[in-house]
N, C-alpha and C positions, 0 to 999 in steps of 0.2 A: 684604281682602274674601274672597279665596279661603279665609284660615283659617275666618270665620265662617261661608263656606259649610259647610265639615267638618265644622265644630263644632255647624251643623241636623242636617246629615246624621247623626252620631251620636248625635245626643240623638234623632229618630226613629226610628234602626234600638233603640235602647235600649228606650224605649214601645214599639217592635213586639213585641220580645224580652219585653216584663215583662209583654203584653198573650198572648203565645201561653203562656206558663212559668204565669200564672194560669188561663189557659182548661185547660191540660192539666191541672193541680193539682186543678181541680175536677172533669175527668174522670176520674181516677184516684178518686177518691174515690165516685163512681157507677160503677163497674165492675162491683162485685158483685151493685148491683140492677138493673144495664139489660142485661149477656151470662150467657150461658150459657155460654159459655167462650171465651177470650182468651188467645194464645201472643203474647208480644213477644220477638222475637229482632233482636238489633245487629248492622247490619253492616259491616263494616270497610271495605267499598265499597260506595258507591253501587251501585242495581240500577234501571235504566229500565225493568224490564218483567219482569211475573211472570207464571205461566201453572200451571195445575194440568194433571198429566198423567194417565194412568191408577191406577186403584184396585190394590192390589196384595193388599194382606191383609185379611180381613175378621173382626173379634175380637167377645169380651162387650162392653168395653168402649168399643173405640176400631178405626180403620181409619188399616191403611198405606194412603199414597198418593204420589206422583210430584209434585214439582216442581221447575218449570223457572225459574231466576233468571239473571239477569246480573249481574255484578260490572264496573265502567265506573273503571279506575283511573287513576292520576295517571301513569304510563309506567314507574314504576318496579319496576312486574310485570305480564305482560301483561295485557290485559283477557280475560275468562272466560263462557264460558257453562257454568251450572253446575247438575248434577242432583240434585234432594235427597230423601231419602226423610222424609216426614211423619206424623209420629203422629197422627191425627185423632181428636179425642175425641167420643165420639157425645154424643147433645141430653142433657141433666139428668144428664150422669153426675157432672159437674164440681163441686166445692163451691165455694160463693160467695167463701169467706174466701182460696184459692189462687189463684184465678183473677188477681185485685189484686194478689199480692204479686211481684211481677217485678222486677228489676233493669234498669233503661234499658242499662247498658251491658252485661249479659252476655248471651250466646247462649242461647236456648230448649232445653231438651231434646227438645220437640219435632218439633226441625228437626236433620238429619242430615247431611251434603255426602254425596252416594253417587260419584260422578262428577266430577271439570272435564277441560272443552275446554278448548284456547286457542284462542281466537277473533280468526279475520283483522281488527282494528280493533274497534271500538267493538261490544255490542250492544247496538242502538238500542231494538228491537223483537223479540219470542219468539209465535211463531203456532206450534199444533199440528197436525197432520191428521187430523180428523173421522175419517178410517178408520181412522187407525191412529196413536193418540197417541206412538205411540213414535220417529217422525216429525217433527221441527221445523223450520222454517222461520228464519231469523232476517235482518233488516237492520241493516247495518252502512253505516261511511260510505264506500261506491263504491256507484257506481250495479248492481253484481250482487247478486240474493239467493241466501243459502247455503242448500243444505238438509242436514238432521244427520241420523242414523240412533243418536238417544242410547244405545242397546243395544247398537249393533257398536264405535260409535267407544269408544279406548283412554283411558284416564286416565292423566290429564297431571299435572303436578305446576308449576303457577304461578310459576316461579322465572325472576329475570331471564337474557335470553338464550336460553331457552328455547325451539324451531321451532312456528312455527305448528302446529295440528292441519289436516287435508285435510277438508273438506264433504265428500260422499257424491256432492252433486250442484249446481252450480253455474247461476244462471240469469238468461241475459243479454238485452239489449232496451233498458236505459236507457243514456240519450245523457250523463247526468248523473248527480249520486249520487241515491239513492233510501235515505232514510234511517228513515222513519216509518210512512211507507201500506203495511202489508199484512196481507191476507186469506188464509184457507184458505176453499175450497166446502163447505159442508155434505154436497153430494153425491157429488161427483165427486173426484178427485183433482186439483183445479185450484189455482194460486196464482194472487194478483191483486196487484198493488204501485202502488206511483203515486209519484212522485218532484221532481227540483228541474226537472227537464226537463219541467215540466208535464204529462206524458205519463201513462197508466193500461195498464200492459200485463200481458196475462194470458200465463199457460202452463198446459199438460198435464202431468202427469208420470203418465199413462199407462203408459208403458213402464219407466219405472225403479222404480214402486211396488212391484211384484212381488220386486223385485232388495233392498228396502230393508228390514232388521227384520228378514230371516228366516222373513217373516209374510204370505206374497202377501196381499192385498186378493183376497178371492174377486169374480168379476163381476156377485155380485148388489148387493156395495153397491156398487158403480162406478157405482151410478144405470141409467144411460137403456143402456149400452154402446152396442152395434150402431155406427149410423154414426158416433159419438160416438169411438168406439173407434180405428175404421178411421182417422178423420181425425188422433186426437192420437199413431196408431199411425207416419203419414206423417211429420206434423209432429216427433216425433222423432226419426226416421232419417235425415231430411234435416241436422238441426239437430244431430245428434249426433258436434260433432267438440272432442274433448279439448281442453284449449287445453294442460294437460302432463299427465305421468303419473297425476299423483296426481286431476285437476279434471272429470272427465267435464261435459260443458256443454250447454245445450240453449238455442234460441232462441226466441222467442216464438208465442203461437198470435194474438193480436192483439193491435195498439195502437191504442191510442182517445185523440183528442187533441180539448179544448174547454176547456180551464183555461187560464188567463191567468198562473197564477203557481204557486208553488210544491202540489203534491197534498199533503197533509198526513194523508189516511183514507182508505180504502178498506172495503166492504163487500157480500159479497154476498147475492143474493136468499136467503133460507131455501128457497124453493118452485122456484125455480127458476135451474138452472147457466147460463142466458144471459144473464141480470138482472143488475145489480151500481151499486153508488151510489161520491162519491166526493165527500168536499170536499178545498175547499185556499183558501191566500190571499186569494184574488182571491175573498173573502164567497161562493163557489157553490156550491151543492149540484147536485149532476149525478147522474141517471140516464141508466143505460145498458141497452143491448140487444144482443148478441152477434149477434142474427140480422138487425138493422138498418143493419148498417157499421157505420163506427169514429164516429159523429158522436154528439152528444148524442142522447136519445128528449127530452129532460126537462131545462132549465137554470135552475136559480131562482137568479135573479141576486145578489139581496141575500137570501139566507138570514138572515144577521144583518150587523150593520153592521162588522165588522171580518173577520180571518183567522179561519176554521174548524180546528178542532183535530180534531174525531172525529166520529164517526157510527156509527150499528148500526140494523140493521135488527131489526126484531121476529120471534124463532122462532115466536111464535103468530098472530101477526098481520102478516099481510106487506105490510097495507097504512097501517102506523105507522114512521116514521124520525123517529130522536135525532138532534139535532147539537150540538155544544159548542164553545163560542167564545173568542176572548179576550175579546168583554164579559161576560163572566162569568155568561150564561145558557146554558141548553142550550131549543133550540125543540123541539117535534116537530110534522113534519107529518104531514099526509094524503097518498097520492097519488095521490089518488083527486082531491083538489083541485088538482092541480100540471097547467096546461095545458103544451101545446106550447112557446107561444109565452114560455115562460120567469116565469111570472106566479104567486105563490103563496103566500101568506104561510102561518106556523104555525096550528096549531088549539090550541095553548097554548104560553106561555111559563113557564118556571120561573127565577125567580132567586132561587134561595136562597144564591149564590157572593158572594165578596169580592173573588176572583180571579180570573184564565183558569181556565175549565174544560179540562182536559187529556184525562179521558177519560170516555165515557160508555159504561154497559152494558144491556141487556135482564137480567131474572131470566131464567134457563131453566126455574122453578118454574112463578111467575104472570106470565100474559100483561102486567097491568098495571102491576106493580113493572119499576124500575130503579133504577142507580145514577150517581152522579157524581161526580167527583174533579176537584180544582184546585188552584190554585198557593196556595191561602189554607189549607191543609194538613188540608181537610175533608173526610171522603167522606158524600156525601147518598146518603139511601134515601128512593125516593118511590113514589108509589101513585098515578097519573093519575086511578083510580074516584073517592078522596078528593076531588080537585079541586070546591069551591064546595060541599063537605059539613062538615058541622060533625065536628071531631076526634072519633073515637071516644075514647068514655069507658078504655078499657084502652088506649089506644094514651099513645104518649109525648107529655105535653106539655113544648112546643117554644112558650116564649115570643116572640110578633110573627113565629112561622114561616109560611111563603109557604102555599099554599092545595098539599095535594097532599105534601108534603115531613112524615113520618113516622115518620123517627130520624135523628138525625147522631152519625157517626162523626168524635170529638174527638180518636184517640189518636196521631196525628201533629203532631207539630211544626215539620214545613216542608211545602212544597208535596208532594200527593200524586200521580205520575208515574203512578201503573201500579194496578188492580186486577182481581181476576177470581173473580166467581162459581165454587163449585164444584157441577158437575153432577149428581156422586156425593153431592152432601148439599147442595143448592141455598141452606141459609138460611148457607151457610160463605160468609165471601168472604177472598182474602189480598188485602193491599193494601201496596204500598213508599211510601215516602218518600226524597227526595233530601235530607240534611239537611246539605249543605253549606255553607249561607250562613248559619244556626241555631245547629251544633257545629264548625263546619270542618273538615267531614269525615265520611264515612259515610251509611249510610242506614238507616231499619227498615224491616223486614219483621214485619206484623200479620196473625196468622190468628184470626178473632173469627167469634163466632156470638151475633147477640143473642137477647136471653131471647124462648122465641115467645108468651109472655104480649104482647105488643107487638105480632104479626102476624096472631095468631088469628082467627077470627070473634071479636067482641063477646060473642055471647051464650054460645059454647063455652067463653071465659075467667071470665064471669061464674057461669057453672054450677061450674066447677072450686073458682072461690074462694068458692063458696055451702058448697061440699063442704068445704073446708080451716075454714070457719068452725067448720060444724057439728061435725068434729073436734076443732077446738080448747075448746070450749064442752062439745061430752065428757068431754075431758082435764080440765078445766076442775071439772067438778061430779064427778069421780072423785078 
């Protein structure tokens, strides 16, 4: 009996395998006509969380830029947090016929290692700071988050036995490990986390920004200062005792507790440093209010029917929130419609997933676009305005595609962990893949830009290709 179990079990993992090896086969083959240009780089570990950091060089053709990956290994070199310089190709520079031709197993030229850390355990999660991307945050598996200084810290060399690297700055609060949830403030120099200890605790790092990069944070972007100031200036000094040489540590400015189970996201307000969202397990979405106490403002008890995976709030609109679930839809509400009393359903659903949604993004482009990643190795791009409008004619058709949902990214072949819009060129996005259960072993790393024939206005595209016509019908009678 147990053999014939095995013997399901492998003939389905086999169909899944022969069912993603076709779907990518046919994306490969649409490369040339749906981006504008596409870096596949292999990696020899997994990476759970990618982040784009600062712009460095700006060229004719192309721009350096900063990214941040994790490498998540098997013990037998430590795990890495790793900084890399990227070649970014600007929009139509790229020829169609290169973009396609990539090799799955070798490295991109593109993508450069500039830096590794060794990193205390796993990293889980890579958050930047708003004021000063040179600045990271990252969660591993204990309940402290580390913070890096990627500029001053020293390059290490990944070899077994090799000493931990020292954080900058260490920050403590969780009763539990805190592996997933966290935030940087748009505004302020604030971190926000949330962990297995149900708990959501923030901090200041007021006082050590100056000290961090080389690069004070002048006090006009520190937001609001003044009493802002004073307080995370206390909250420091008090909180500011070494735990060794190497760990400078600080404690928290609040804990806020109303989750029943494990926090799994954190986010906060775009408009404002006392606002902050947060799901987890126990299906909640929770808003918060720094100026309210530690209690809920906002509990929607069943956001979706299972655990919550992510959340973001909207930079344009701060009155729209994403969440991403294991049923394999991401809702968004209003909170504008979200009472007191915990009561609130979405103002749309998208299910365009097969699997857990793992992470969900706002564009920092257009207020209405975003993105979606999940365990079914797909990244969705969607347009909320679309929603109950008929497919624009230049946009991608997406046979039996959900209402709203207006390109999907095919070029991952196991579940998709980690992506992130770039700011510096808003239509770029990188995105990882864990592809251990797929190759047994490793992950990619995709840096893609679709063709913006696809995003355009309608009628800007339809003018363009009136123009290429008329050209070619020149060409044509010459």
């Amino acid at each position: 009996m147990e053999r014939e179990e095995k013997r399901k079990e492998k003939k389905m993992k086999d169909k899944g395998k022969r069912s993603v090896d076709e779907r990518y086969a046919q994306w490969k083959t649409l490369v040339p006509v749906l981006y504008d240009w596409l870096a596949n780089h292999n990696l020899v570990w997994p990476s759970l969380s990618c982040r784009w950091g600062p712009q460095l060089e700006q060229a004719t053709y192309k721009n350096r830029q900063r990214l941040y990956l994790s490498e998540q290994t098997d013990g037998s070199v430590p795990n890495t947090l790793v900084i890399a310089n990227c070649e970014v190709v600007k929009p139509r520079v790229a020829a169609a016929e290169h973009i396609s031709q990539f090799n799955e197993e070798a490295r991109s030229p593109f993508v450069r290692k500039y830096k590794t850390i060794i990193h205390p355990g796993e990293v889980n999660r890579i958050r930047e700071l708003p004021q000063n991307s040179k600045i990271v945050a990252t969660h591993t598996d204990s309940p402290e988050v580390l913070i890096w200084d990627v500029e001053t810290q020293p390059n290490r060399h990944a070899v077994m036995g090799a000493t931990e690297s020292h954080p900058d700055l260490v920050l403590t609060g969780h009763k539990d490990n805190a592996e997933f949830a966290l935030a940087m403030c748009p505004a302020e120099p604030f971190v926000l986390s949330g962990g297995k200890d149900k708990l959501v605790v923030l901090w200041s790092i007021h006082d050590h920004i100056s000290t961090l990069a080389g690069d004070p944070v002048s006090s006009k972007s520190l937001g609001s200062g003044g009493s802002n100031a004073k307080h995370a200036s206390k909250v420091g000094a008090s909180n500011n005792k070494p735990t060794d040489r190497h760990r400078p540590s600080i404690g928290p400015r609040g804990i806020y507790q109303g989750h029943d189970d494990t926090v799994e996201d954190v986010q906060f307000c775009p408009s404002s440093v006392q606002e902050f969202c947060s799901v987890g397990d126990d299906s909640c979405l929770i808003l918060w209010d720094a100026r309210t106490g530690s209690s809920p403002v906002v509990k929607v008890e069943k956001a979706h029917n299972t655990d919550l995976h992510c959340v973001d709030w909207n930079p344009h609109d701060v009155n729209l929130i994403l969440t991403g679930s294991a049923d394999n839809t991401v809702h968004m509400f209003d909170r504008r419609k979200l009472t007191s009393g915990g009561f609130g359903s979405p103002i749309h659903k998208f299910g365009g997933h097969s699997a857990a949604v793992l992470c969900v993004q706002w564009s920092p482009d257009k207020s209405s676009v975003f993105g979606s990643s999940a365990e079914d190795g797909i990244l969705n791009i969607w347009d909320y305005e679309k929603v109950g409008k008929k497919q624009d004619s230049a946009g991608l058709k997406l046979p039996n595609a959900p209402s709203g949902l207006f390109f999907r990214h095919a070029g991952h072949r196991d579940k998709v962990v980690d992506f992130h819009w770039n700011a510096s060129d808003p239509w770029t996005i990188v995105s990882v893949s864990d592809d251990c259960e797929s190759t047994s072993g490793g992950g990619t790393l995709q840096i893609w830009r679709m063709i913006d024939l696809i995003y355009r206005p309608e009628e800007e595209v339809l003018a363009e290709l009136d123009k290429f016509k008329s050209h070619i019908l020149a060409c044509d009678k010459s």
